[in-house]
NUVEXDO-856119 format. One record per residue: residue number from 1; residue in one letter; chain; y negated, x negated, z negated of N, C-alpha, C, O in turn. Coordinates in steps of 0.02 Angstrom, whole numbers, plus 50000, padded with zeros to 5 digits. Example, Ala and Ser with C-alpha at 12.3 -4.5 7.8 and 13.67 -1.06 7.14 Angstrom:
2
SITE  num  residu  chaine  n.north  n.east  n.up  ca.north  ca.east  ca.up  c.north  c.east  c.up  o.north  o.east  o.up
SITE  1  A  A  50284  49340  49610  50225  49385  49610  50165  49340  49610  50166  49288  49577
SITE  2  S  A  50112  49358  49646  50053  49316  49643  49998  49355  49606  49943  49330  49598
//
This chain:
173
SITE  num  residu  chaine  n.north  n.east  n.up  ca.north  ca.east  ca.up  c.north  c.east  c.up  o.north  o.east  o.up
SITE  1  X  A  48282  50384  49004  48326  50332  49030  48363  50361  49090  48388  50417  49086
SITE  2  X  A  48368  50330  49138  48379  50344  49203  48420  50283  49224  48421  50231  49190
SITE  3  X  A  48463  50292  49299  48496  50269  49311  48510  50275  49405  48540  50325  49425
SITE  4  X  A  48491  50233  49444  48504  50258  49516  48548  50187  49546  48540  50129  49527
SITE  5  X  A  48594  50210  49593  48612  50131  49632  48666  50158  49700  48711  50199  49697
SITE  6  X  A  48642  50121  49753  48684  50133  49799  48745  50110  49817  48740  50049  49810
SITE  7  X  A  48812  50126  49840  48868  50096  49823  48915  50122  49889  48909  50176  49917
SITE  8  X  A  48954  50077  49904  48991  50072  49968  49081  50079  49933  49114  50037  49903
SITE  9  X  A  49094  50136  49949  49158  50137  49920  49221  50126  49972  49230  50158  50023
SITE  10  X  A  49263  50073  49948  49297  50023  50011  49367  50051  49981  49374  50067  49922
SITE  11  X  A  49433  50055  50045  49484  50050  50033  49504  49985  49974  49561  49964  49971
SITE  12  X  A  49479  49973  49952  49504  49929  49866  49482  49983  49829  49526  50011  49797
SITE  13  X  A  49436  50002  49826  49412  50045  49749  49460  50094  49779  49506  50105  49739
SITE  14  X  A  49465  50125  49831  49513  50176  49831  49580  50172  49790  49596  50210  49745
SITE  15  X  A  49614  50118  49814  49681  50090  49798  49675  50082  49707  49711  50107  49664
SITE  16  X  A  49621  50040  49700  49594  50035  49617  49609  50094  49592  49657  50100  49554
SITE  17  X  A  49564  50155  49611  49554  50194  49586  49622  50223  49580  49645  50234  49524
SITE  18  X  A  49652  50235  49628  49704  50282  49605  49755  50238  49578  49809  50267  49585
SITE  19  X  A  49766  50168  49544  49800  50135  49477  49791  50174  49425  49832  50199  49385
SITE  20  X  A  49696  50180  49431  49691  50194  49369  49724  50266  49359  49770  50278  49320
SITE  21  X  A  49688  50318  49407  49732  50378  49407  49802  50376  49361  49813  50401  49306
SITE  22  X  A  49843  50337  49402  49910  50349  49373  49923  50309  49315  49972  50324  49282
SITE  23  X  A  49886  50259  49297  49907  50224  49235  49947  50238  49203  50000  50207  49204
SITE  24  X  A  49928  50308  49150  49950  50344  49095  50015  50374  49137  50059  50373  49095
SITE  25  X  A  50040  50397  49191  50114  50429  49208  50130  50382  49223  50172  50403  49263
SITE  26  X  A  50135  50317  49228  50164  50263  49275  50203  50245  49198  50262  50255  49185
SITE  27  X  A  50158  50219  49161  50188  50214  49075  50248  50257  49046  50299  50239  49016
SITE  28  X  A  50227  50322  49065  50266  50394  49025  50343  50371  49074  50396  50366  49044
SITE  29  X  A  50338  50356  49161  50400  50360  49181  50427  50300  49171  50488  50305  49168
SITE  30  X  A  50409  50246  49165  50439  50173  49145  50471  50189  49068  50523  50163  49050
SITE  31  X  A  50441  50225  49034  50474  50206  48967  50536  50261  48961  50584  50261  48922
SITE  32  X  A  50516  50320  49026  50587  50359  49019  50631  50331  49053  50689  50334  49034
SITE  33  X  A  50617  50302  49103  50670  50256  49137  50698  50214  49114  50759  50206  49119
SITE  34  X  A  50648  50168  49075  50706  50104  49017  50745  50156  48979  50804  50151  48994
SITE  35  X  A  50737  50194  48945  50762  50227  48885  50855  50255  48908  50909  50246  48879
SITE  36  X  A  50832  50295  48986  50875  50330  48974  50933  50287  49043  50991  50302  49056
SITE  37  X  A  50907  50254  49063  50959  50189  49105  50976  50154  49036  51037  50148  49030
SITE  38  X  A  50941  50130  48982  50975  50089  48928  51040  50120  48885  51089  50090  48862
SITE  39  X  A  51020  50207  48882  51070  50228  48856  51120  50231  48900  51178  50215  48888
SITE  40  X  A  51090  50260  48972  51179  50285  48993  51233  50217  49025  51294  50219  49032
SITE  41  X  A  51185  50155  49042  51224  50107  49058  51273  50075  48993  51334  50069  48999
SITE  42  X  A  51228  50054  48922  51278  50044  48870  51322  50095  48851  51368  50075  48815
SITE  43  X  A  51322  50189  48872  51384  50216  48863  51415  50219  48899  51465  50245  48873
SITE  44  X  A  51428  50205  48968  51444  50175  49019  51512  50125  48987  51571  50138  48976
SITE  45  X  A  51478  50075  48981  51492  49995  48977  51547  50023  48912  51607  50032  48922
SITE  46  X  A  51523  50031  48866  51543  50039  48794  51625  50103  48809  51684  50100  48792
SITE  47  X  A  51589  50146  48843  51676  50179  48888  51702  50144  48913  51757  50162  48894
SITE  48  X  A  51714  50092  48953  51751  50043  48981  51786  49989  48941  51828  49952  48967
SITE  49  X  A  51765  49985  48867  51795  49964  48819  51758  49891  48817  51789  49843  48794
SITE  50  X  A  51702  49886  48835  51660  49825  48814  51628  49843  48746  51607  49899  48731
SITE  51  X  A  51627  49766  48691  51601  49805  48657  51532  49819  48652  51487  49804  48691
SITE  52  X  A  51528  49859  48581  51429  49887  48574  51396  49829  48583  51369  49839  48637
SITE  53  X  A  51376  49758  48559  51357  49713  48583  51356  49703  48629  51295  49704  48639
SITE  54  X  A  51384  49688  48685  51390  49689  48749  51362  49737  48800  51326  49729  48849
SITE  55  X  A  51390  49791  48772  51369  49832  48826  51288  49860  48829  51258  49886  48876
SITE  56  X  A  51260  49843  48753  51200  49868  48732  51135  49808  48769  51076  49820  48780
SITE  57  X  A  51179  49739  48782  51133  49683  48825  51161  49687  48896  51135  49654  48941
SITE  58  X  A  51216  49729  48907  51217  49750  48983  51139  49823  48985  51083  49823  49012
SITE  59  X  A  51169  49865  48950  51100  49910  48949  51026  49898  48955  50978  49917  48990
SITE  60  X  A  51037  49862  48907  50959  49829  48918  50925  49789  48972  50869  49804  48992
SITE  61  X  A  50964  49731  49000  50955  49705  49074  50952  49781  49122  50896  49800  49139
SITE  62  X  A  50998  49812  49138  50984  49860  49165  50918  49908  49178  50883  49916  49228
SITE  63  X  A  50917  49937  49110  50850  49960  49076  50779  49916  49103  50727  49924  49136
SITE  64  X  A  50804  49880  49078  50709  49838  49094  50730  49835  49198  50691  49857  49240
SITE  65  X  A  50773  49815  49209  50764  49816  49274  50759  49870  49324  50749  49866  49385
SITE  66  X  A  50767  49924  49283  50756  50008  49323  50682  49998  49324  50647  49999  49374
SITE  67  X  A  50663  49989  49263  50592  50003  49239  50548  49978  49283  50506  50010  49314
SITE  68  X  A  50559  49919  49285  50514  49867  49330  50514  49873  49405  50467  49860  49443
SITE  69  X  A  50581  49898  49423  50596  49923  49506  50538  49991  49518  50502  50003  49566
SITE  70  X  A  50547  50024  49456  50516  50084  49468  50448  50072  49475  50418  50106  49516
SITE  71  X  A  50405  50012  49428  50346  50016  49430  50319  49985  49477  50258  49986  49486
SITE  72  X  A  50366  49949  49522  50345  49896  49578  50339  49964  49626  50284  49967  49654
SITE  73  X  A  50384  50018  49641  50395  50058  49690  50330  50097  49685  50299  50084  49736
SITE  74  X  A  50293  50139  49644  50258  50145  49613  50210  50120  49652  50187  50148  49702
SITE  75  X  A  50191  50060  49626  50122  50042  49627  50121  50002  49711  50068  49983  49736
SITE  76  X  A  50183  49995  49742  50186  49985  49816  50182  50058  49858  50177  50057  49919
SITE  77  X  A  50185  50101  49832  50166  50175  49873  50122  50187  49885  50103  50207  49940
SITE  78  X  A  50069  50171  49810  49993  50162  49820  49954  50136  49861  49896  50157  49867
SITE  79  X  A  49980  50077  49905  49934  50044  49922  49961  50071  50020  49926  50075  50070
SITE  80  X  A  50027  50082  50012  50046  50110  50072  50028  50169  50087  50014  50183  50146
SITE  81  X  A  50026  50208  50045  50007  50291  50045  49905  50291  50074  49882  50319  50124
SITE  82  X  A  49871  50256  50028  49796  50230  50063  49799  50223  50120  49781  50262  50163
SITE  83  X  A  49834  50147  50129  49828  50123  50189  49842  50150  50242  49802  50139  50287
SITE  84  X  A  49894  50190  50255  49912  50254  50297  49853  50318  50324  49842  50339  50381
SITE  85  X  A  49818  50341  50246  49767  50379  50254  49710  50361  50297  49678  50399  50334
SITE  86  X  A  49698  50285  50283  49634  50240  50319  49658  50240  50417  49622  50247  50466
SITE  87  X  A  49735  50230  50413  49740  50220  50491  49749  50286  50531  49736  50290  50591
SITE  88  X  A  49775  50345  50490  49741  50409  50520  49690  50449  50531  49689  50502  50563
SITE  89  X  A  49630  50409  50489  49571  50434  50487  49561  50489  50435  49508  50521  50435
SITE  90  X  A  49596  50498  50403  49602  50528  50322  49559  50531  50270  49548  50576  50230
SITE  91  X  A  49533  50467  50277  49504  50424  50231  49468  50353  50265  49498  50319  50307
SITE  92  X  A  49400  50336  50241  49357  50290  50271  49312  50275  50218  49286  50311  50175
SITE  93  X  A  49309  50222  50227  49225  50171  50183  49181  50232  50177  49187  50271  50225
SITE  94  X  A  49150  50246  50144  49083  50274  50129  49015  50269  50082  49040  50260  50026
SITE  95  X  A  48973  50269  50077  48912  50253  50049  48899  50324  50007  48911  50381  50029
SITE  96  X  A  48874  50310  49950  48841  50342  49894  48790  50323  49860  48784  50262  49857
SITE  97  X  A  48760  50347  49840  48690  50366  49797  48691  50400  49730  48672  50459  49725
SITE  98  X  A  48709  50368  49684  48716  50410  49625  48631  50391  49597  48590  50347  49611
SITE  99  X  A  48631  50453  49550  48571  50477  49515  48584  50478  49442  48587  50536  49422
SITE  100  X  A  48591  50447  49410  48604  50477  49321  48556  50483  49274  48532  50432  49248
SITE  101  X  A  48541  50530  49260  48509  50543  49191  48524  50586  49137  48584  50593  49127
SITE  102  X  A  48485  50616  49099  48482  50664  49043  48530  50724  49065  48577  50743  49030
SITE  103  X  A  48511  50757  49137  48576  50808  49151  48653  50796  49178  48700  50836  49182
SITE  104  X  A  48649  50738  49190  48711  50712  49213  48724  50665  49290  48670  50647  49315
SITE  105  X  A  48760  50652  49311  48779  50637  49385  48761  50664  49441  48771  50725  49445
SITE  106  X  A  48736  50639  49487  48707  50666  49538  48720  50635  49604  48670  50605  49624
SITE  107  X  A  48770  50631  49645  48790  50594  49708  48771  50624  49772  48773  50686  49775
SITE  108  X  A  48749  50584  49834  48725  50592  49882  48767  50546  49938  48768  50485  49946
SITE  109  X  A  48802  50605  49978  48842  50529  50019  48841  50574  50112  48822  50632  50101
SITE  110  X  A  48847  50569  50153  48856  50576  50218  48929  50657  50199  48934  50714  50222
SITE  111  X  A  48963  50625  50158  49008  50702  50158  48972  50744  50095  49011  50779  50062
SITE  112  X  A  48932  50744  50084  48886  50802  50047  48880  50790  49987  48914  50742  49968
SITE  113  X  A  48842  50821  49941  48793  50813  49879  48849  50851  49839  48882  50899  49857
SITE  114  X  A  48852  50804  49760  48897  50861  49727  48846  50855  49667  48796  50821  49674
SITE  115  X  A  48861  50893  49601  48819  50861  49555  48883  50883  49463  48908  50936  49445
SITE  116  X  A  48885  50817  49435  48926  50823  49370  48873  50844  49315  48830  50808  49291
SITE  117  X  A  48884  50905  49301  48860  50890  49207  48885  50842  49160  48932  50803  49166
SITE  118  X  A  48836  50851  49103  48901  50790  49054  48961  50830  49007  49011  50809  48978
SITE  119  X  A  48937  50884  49013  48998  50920  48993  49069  50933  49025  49124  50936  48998
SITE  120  X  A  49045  50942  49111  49092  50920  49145  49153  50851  49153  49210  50852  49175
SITE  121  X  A  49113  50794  49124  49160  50731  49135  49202  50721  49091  49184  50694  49039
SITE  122  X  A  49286  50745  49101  49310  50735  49040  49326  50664  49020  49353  50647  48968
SITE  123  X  A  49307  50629  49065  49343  50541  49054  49306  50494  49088  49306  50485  49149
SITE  124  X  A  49274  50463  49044  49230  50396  49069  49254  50322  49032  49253  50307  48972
SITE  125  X  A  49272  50288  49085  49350  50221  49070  49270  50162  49132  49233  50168  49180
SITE  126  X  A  49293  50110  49072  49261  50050  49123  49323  50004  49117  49348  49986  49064
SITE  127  X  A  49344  49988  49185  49382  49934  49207  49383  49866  49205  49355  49854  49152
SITE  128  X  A  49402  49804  49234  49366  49767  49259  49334  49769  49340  49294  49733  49370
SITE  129  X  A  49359  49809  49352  49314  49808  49449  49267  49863  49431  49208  49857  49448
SITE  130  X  A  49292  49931  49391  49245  49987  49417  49221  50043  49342  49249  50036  49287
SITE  131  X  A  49166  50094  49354  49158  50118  49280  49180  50191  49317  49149  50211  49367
SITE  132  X  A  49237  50229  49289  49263  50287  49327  49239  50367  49276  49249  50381  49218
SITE  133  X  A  49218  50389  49311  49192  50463  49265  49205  50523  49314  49174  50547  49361
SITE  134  X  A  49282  50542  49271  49316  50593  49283  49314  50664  49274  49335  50691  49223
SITE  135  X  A  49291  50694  49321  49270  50772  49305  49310  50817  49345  49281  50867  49366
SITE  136  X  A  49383  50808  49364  49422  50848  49379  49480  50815  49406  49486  50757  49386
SITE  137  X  A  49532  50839  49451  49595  50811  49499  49596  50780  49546  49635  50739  49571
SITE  138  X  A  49515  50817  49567  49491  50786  49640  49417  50792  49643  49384  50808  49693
SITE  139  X  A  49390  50776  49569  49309  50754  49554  49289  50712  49514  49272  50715  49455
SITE  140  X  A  49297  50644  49577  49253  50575  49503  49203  50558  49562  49192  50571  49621
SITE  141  X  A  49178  50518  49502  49122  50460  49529  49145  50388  49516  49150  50362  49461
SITE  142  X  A  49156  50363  49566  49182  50291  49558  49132  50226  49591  49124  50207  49649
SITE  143  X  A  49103  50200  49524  49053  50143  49522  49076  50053  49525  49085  50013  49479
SITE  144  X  A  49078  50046  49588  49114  49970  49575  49059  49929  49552  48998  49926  49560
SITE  145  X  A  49100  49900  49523  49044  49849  49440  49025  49778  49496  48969  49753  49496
SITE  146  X  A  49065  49761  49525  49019  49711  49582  48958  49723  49634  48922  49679  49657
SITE  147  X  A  48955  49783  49647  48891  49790  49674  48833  49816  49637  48778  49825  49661
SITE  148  X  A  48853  49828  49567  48783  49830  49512  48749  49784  49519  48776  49731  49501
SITE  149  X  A  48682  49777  49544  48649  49735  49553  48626  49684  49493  48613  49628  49517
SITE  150  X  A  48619  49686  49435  48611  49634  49367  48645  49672  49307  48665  49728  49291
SITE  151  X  A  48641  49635  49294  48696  49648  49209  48647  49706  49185  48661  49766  49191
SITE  152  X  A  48572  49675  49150  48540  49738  49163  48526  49801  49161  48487  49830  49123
SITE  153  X  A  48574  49832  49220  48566  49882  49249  48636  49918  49239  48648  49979  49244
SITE  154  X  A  48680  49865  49224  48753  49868  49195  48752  49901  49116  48785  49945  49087
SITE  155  X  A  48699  49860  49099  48685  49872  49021  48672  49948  49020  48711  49991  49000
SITE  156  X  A  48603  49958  49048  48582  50037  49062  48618  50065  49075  48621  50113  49036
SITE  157  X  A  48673  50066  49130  48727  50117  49118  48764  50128  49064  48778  50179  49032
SITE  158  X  A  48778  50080  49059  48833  50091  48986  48787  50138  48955  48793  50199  48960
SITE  159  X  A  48742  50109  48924  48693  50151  48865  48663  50223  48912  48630  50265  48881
SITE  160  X  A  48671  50229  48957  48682  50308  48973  48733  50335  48969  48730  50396  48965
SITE  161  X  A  48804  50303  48967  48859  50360  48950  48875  50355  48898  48904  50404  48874
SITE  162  X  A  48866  50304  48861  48885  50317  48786  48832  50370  48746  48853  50411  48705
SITE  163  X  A  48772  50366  48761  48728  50413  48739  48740  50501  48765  48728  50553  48733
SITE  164  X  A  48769  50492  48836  48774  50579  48857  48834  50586  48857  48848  50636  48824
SITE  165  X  A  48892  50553  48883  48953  50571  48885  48981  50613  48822  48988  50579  48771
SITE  166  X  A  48995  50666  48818  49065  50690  48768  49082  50653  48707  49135  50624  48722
SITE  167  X  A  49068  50639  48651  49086  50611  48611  49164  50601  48614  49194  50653  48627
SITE  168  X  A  49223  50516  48599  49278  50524  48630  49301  50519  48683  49360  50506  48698
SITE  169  X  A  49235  50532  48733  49251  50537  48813  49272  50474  48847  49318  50456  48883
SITE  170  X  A  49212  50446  48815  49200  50378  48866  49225  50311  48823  49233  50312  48762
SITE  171  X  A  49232  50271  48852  49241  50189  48829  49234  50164  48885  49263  50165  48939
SITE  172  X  A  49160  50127  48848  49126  50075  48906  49113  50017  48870  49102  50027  48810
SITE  173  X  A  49109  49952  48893  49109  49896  48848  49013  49902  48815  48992  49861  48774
//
């Protein structure tokens, strides 16, 4: 079982991609941010001689609204921080050639040939835009699921990483 397809990777999958990147810290700092704006605004409030009721639904408005400032800031850096890279020439569209089979990942692009074992990928996540297989900080392969040419071939992938990937590794539909 084999697996080949050519793929044009666009400032969106970029921007995509690095959501997904941060997903998991974007979570960890939102919930330290509600937590600890919820506490110090209701001890805050609650020193000023409002009472615990009160000051605990002043906290909480607070709280959720740190949270949400933070995740908007966040996920607006992302798309500014790209977009920046694209107008300095940092970063540009590029074309790939992945290869998958029995030994693993195999990419071919204009900035050079790399190649993943499957022991190498510690994290294979399907999205709704893209199927991402993570083999370091600054080594994935990122497959946008709209230019898979038929379901198909969609199918075949899946049933190649669930079969080689890492047991645990991957979740693919």
């Amino acid at each position: 079982m084999t697996y080949s397809g050519r793929f044009t990777i666009t400032k969106q999958d970029n921007i995509q991609y690095n959501y997904f990147r941060m997903k998991r810290k974007l979570a960890g700092i939102a919930i330290m941010t509600f937590v600890i704006l919820g506490v110090l605004v209701t001890l805050i409030r609650y020193g000023q001689g409002i009472s615990v009721a009160n000051a605990g639904g002043v906290g909480f408005i607070a709280a959720a609204t740190g949270a949400i400032a933070m995740i908007a800031f966040n996920l607006i850096s992302v798309v500014v921080r790209v977009n920046n890279h694209y107008k300095k020439g940092e970063m540009s569209d590029f074309s790939v050639q992945y290869s998958i089979d029995r030994n693993g990942v195999h990419a071919k692009s204009d900035r050079g040939d790399t190649d993943f074992t499957w022991k190498q990928i510690y994290l294979a996540r399907e999205t709704r835009n893209a199927i991402y297989l993570i083999a370091g900080e600054k080594r994935a392969v990122v497959i946008p699921k709209a230019q898979i040419a038929s379901e198909s071939e969609l199918t075949n992938l899946r049933s190649l990483l669930r079969k080689y990937v890492v047991a645990g590794r991957a979740k693919v539909a």
